[in-house]
C-alpha positions as CSV (number, residue, x, y, z in Angstrom):
1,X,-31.3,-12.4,-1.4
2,X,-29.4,-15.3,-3.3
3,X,-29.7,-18.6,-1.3
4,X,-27.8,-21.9,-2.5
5,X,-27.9,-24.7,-0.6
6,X,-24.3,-27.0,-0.7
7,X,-25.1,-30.0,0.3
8,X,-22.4,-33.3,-1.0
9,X,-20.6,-31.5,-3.6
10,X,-23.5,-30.2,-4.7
11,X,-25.0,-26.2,-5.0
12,X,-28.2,-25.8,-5.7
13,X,-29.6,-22.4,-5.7
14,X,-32.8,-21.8,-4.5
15,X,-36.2,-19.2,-5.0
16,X,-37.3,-19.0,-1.5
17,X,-35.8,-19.6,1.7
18,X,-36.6,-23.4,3.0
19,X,-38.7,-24.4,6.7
20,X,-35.7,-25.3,8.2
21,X,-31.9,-25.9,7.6
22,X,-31.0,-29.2,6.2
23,X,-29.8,-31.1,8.2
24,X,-26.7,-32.3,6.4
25,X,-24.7,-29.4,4.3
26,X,-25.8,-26.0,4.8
27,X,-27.4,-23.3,3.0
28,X,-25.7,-19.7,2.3
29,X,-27.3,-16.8,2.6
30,X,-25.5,-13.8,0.4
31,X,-27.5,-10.7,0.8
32,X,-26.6,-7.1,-0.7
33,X,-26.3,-4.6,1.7
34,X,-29.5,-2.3,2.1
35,X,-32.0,-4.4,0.2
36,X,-33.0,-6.7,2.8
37,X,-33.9,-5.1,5.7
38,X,-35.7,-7.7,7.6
39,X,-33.1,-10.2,6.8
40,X,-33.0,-10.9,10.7
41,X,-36.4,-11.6,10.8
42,X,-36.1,-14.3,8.2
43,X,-33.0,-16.0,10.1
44,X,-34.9,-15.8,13.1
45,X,-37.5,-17.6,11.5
46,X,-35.4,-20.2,9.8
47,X,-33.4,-21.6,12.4
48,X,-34.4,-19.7,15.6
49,X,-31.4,-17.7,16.1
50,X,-31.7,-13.5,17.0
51,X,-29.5,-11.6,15.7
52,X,-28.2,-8.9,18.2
53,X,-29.3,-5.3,17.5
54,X,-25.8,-3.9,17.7
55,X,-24.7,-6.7,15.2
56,X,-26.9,-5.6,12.2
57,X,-25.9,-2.1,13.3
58,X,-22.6,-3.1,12.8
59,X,-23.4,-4.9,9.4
60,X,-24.5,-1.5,7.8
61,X,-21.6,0.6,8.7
62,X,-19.6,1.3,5.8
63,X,-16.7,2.3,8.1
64,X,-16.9,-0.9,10.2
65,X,-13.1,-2.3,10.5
66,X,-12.3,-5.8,10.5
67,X,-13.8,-6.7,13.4
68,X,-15.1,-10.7,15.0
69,X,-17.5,-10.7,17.8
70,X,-19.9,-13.9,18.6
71,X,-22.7,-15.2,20.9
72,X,-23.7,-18.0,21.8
73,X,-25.8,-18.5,18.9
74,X,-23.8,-17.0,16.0
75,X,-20.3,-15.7,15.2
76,X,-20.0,-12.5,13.7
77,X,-16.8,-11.6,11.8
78,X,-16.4,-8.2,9.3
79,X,-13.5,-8.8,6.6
80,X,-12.8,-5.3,4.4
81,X,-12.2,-5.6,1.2
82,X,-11.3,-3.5,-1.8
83,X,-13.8,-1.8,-4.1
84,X,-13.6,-3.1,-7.8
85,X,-12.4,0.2,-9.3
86,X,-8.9,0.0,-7.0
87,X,-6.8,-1.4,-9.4
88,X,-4.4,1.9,-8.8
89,X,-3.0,1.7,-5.6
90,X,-5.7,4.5,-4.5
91,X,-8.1,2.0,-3.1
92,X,-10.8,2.1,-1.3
93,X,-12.4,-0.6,0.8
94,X,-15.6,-1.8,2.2
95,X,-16.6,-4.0,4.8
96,X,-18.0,-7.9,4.1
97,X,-19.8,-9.5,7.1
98,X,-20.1,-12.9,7.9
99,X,-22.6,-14.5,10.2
100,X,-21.7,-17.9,10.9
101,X,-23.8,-20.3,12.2
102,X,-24.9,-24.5,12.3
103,X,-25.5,-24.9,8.5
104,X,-26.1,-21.3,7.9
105,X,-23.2,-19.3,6.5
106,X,-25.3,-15.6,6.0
107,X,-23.1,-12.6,4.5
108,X,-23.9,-8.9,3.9
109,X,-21.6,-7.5,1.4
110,X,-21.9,-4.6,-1.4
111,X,-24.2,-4.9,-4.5
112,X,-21.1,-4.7,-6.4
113,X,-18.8,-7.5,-4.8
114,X,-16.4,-9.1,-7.0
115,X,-15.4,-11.6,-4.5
116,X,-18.8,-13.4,-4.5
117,X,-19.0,-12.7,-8.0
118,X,-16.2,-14.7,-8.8
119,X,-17.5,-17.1,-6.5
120,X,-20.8,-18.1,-7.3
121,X,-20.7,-19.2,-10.9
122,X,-17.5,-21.3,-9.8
123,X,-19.4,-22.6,-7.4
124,X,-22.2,-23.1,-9.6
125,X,-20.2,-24.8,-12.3
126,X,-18.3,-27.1,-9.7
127,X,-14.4,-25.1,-10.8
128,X,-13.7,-25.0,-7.5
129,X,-13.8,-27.1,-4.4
130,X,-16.9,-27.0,-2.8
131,X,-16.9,-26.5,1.0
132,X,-18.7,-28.7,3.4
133,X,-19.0,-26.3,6.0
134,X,-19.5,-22.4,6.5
135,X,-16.3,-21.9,7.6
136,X,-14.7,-23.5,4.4
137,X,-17.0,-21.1,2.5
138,X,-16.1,-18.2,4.4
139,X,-12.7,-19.1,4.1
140,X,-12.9,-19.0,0.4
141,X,-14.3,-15.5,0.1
142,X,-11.8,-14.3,2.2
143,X,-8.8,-15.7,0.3
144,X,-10.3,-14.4,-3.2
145,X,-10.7,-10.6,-1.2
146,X,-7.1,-10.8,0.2
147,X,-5.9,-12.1,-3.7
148,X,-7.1,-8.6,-4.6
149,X,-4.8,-7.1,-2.3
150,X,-2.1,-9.0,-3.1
151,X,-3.1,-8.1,-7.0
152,X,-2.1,-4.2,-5.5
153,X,1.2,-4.6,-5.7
154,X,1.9,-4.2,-9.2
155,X,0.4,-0.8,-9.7
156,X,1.8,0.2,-6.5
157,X,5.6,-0.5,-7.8
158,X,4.5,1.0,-11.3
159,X,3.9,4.2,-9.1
160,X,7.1,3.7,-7.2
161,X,9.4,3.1,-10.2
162,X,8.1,6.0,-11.8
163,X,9.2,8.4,-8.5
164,X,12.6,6.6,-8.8
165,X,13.1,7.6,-12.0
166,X,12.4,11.0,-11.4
167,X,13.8,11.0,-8.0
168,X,17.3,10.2,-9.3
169,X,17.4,11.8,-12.7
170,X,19.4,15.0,-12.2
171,X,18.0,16.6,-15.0
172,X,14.4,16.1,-13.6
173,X,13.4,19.0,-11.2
174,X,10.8,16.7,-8.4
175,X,8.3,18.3,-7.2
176,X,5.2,16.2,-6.8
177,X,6.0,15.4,-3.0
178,X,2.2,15.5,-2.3
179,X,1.6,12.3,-4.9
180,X,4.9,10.8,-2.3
181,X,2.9,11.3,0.8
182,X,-0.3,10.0,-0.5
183,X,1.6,6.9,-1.6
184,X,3.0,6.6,2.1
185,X,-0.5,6.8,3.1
186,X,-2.1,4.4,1.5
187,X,1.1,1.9,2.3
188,X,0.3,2.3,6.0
189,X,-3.3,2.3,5.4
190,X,-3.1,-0.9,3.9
191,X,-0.8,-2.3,6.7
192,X,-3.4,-1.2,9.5
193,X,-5.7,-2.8,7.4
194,X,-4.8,-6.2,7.2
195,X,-3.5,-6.1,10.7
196,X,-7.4,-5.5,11.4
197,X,-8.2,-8.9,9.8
198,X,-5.3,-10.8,11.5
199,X,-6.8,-9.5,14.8
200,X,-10.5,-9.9,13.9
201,X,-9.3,-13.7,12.2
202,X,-7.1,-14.9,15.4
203,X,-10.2,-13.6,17.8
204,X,-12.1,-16.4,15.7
205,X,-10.2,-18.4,16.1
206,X,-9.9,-18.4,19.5
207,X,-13.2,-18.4,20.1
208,X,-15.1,-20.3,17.4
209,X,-16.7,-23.0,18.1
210,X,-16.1,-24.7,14.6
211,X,-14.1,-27.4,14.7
212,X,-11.0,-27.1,12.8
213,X,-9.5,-30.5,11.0
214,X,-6.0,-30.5,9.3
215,X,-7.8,-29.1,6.0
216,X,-9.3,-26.1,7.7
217,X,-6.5,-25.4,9.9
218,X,-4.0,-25.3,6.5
219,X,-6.7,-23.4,4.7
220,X,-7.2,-20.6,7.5
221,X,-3.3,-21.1,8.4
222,X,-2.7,-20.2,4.5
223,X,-5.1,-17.5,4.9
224,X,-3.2,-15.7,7.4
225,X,0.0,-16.0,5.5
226,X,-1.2,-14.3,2.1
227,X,-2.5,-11.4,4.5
228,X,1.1,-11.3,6.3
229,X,2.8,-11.2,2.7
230,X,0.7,-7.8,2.3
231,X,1.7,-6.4,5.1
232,X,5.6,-7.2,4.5
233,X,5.1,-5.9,0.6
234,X,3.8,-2.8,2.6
235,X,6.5,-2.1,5.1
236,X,9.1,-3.2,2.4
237,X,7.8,-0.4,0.3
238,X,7.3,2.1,2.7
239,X,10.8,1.6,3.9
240,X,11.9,1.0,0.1
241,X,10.1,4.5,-0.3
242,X,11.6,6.3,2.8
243,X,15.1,5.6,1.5
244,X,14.7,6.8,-1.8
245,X,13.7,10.2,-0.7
246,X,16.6,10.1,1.5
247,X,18.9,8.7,-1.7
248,X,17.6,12.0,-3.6
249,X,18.2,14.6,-0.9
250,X,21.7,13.3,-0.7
251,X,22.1,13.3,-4.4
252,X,20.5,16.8,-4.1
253,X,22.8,17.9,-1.3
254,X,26.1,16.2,-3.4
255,X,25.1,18.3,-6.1
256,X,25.1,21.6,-4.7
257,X,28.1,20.6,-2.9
258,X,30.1,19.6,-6.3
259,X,28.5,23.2,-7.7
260,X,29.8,25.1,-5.1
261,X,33.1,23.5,-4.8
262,X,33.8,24.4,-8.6
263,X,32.8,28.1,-7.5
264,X,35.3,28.1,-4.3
265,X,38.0,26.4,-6.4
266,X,37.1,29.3,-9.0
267,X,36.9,32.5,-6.5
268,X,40.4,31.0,-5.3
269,X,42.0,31.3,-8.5
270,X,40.7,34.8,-9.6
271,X,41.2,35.9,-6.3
272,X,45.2,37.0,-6.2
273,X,44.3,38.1,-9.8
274,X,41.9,40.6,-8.5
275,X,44.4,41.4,-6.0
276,X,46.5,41.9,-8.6
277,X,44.6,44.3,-11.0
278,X,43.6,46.1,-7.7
279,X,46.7,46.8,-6.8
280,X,47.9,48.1,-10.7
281,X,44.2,50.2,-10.2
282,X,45.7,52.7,-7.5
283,X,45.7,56.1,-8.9
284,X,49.5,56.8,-7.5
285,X,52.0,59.2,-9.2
286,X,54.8,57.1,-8.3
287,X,54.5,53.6,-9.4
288,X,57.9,52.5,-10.7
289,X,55.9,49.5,-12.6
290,X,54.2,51.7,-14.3
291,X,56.9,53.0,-16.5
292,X,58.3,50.3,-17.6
293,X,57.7,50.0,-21.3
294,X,56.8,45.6,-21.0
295,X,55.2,46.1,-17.7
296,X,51.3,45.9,-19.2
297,X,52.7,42.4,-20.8
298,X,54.6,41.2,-17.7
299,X,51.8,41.7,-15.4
300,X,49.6,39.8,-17.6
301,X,52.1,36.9,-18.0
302,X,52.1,36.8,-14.2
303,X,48.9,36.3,-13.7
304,X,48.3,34.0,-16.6
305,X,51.4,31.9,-15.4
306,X,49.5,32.7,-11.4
307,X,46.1,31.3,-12.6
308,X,47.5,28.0,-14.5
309,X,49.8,27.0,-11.4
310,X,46.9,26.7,-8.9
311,X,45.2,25.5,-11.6
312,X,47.4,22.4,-11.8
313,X,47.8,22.6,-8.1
314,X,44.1,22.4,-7.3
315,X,43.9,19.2,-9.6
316,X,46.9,17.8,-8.1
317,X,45.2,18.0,-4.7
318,X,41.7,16.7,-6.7
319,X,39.9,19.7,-5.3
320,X,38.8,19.6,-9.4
């Protein structure tokens, strides 16, 4: 368990949790998930407040969604974020939880957190605004896990642009429609996502008893709108993404349709020529034309001069 106390612009971390809250400031509790397990013991003890049974449930479940709940005591609100390796567009995400309470901001959040370990030394060194209240500190880890979603977008139109490529290169013969589908998974996976933590942050809202000032309400306001310009980068793409398989079916469908235009237009023309040949291929004693002495040439000449005429005739009607 790291505690700092943030008290007047300054943090101060601290070896060992104190009597009591102070009673200007407050102290923050950051605690890595599994490694503390009678961390609601020790809040208990600190500043009298139980923690509800079904809330540290709740704070150990890995599939938890974004989520608020609160009692009178405590607010409770789980924020997912993404795991460090996601920097593909395949991400994965796990769940932060915040307890907030009167000077007491407590989170349980994965040993490998990048948020908070962005955070702290910031913090630490004074590069960042420091928060006078919990909220304003759990404001700020939320905004740095939602600037990692918004840091998706990049690979995810890397991934695009290379399926448009190959999507509208007629000499390219697509075929990885699985790798499509995954990438129109993960779009609406990320949508229902940060729909989850606009519910879970407008039920805190609604119910917190913190009181919000201009600056909090901007901050939180702010909040809200970075998570909204992740979800319209999602439907954007998905829709951007919908069309473009569309586009290629139709270039797809146009193609076969010019190929088997040029075939029609083709048959067309050898077909009175076949009519033709089939005609001087009847095994009949009497056939005037065959006696002739130029009638092998003439025939020839006809359906030379037969073939060129719809020829010009076709490309006069553009059929060519």
């Amino acid at each position: 368990m790291d505690i700092l106390l943030i008290n007047h612009q300054q943090v101060t971390p601290l070896e060992s949790l104190p009597e009591h809250l102070p009673e200007s400031g407050f102290l923050w509790l950051d605690i890595i998930r599994g490694e503390e397990s009678d961390w609601p013991q020790q809040v208990e003890r600190l500043c009298g407040a139980s923690i509800h049974e079904r809330h540290v449930r709740d704070s150990q479940n890995l599939e938890h969604p974004s989520f608020y709940d609160g009692t009178q005591n405590y607010e409770m609100l789980i924020f997912r974020g993404l795991s460090p390796a996601d920097q593909t567009g395949d991400f994965q995400t796990r769940p932060t939880v915040f307890f907030v309470l009167e000077h007491l901001l407590l989170t349980i959040r994965p040993t490998d957190s990048v948020s908070v370990a962005q955070i702290k030394p910031r913090l630490l060194d004074k590069a960042v605004r420091i928060p006078r209240r919990p909220a304003g500190l759990m404001h700020l880890l939320m905004t740095y896990m939602v600037d990692r979603y918004l840091a998706l977008r990049e690979p995810l139109l890397n991934r695009y642009d290379e399926w448009r490529r190959d999507l509208l290169d007629p000499r390219h013969d697509f075929s990885d429609w699985m790798a499509v589908m995954d990438y129109t998974s993960d779009l609406r996976k990320l949508e229902r996502l940060c729909d989850e933590q606009i519910t879970a942050l407008q039920a805190w809202r609604e119910d917190t008893d913190t009181e919000f000032d201009d600056h909090l309400t901007v901050r939180f306001n702010d909040l809200v709108e970075h998570i909204q310009r992740v979800i319209k980068f999602a439907e954007d793409q998905k829709n951007e993404t919908e069309a473009l398989v569309q586009l290629h079916f139709s270039a797809v469908a146009h193609r076969t349709n010019e190929i088997v235009r040029v075939l029609t237009v083709l048959s067309a023309i050898f077909l009175p020529l076949t009519f033709i040949a089939g005609i001087f291929g009847m095994n009949f004693e009497n056939m005037p034309e065959l006696q002739l002495e130029y009638a092998y040439f003439f025939t020839l000449g006809g359906m030379a001069t037969l073939a060129v005429v719809l020829l010009i005739l076709f490309k006069f009607k553009k059929w060519l």
